[in-house]
C-alpha positions as CSV (number, residue, x, y, z in Angstrom):
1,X,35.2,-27.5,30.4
2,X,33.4,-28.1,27.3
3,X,36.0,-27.8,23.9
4,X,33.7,-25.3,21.6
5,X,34.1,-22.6,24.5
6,X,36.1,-19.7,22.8
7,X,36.0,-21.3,19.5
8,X,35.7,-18.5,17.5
9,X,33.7,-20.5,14.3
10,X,30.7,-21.4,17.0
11,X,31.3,-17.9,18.7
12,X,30.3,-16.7,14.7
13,X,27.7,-19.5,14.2
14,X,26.1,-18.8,17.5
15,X,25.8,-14.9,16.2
16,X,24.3,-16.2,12.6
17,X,21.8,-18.1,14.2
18,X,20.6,-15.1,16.2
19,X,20.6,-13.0,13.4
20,X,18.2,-16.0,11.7
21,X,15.5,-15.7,14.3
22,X,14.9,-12.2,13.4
23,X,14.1,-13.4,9.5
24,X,10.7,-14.2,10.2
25,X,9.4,-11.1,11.4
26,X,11.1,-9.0,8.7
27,X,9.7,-11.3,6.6
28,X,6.4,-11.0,7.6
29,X,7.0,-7.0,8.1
30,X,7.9,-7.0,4.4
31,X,4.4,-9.2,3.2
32,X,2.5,-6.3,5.3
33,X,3.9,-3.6,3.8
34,X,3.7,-5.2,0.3
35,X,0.1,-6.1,0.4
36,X,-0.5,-2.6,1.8
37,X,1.1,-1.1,-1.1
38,X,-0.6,-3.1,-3.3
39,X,-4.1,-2.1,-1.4
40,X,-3.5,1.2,-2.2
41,X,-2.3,0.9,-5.8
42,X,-6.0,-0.7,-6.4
43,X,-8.0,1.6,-4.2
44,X,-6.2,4.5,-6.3
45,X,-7.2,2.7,-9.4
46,X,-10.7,2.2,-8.3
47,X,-11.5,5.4,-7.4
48,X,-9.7,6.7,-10.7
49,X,-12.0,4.4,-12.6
50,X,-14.8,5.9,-10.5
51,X,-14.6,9.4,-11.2
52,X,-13.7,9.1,-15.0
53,X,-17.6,6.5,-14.5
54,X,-19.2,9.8,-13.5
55,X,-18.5,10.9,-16.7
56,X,-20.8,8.8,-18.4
57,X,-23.5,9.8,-16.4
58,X,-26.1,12.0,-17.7
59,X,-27.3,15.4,-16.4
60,X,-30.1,14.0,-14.4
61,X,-28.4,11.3,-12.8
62,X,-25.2,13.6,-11.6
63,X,-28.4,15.9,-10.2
64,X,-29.8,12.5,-8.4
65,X,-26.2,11.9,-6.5
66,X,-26.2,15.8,-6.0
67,X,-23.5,16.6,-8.3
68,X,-23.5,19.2,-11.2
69,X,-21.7,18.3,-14.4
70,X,-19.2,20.9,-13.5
71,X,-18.7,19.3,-10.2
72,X,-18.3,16.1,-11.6
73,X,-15.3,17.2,-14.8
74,X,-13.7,18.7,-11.8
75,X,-13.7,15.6,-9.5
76,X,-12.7,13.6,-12.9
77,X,-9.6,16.0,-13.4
78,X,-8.2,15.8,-10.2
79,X,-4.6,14.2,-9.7
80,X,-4.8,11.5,-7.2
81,X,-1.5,11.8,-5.7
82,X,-1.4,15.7,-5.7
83,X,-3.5,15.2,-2.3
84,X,-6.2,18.0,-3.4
85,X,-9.0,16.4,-1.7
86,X,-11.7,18.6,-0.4
């Protein structure tokens, strides 16, 4: 009989290194969710940037995306994460 059986320091290590294996997949869980908050944080600022763009644009050219200037301070206004999208 080998002497580590019912040691209770290998018994503990034995759990630890268990625990270990599932690291890397939390790890790589967390990256995910990072870069997908971060893929949102610039998507929100893009589209920000965007509408505040439209603007800048004159009369003729809101009428050539088929927007009216109303139409276009509204769309500027709007608060992103108030989830008003029509």
């Amino acid at each position: 009989m080998p002497e580590h059986v019912g040691d209770p320091a290998l018994d503990r290590l034995g759990r630890l290194r268990e625990k270990a294996s599932a690291l890397p997949p939390l790890a790589s869980g967390l990256r995910s969710l990072a870069a997908t908050a971060v893929y949102a944080v610039k998507t929100a600022a893009r589209r920000s940037k965007m509408r505040r763009d439209m603007l800048t644009l004159s009369d003729d050219q809101l009428r050539d995306v088929g927007l009216s200037r109303d139409a276009a301070l509204r769309e500027a206004e709007r608060i992103a994460w108030r989830g008003d999208w029509t």
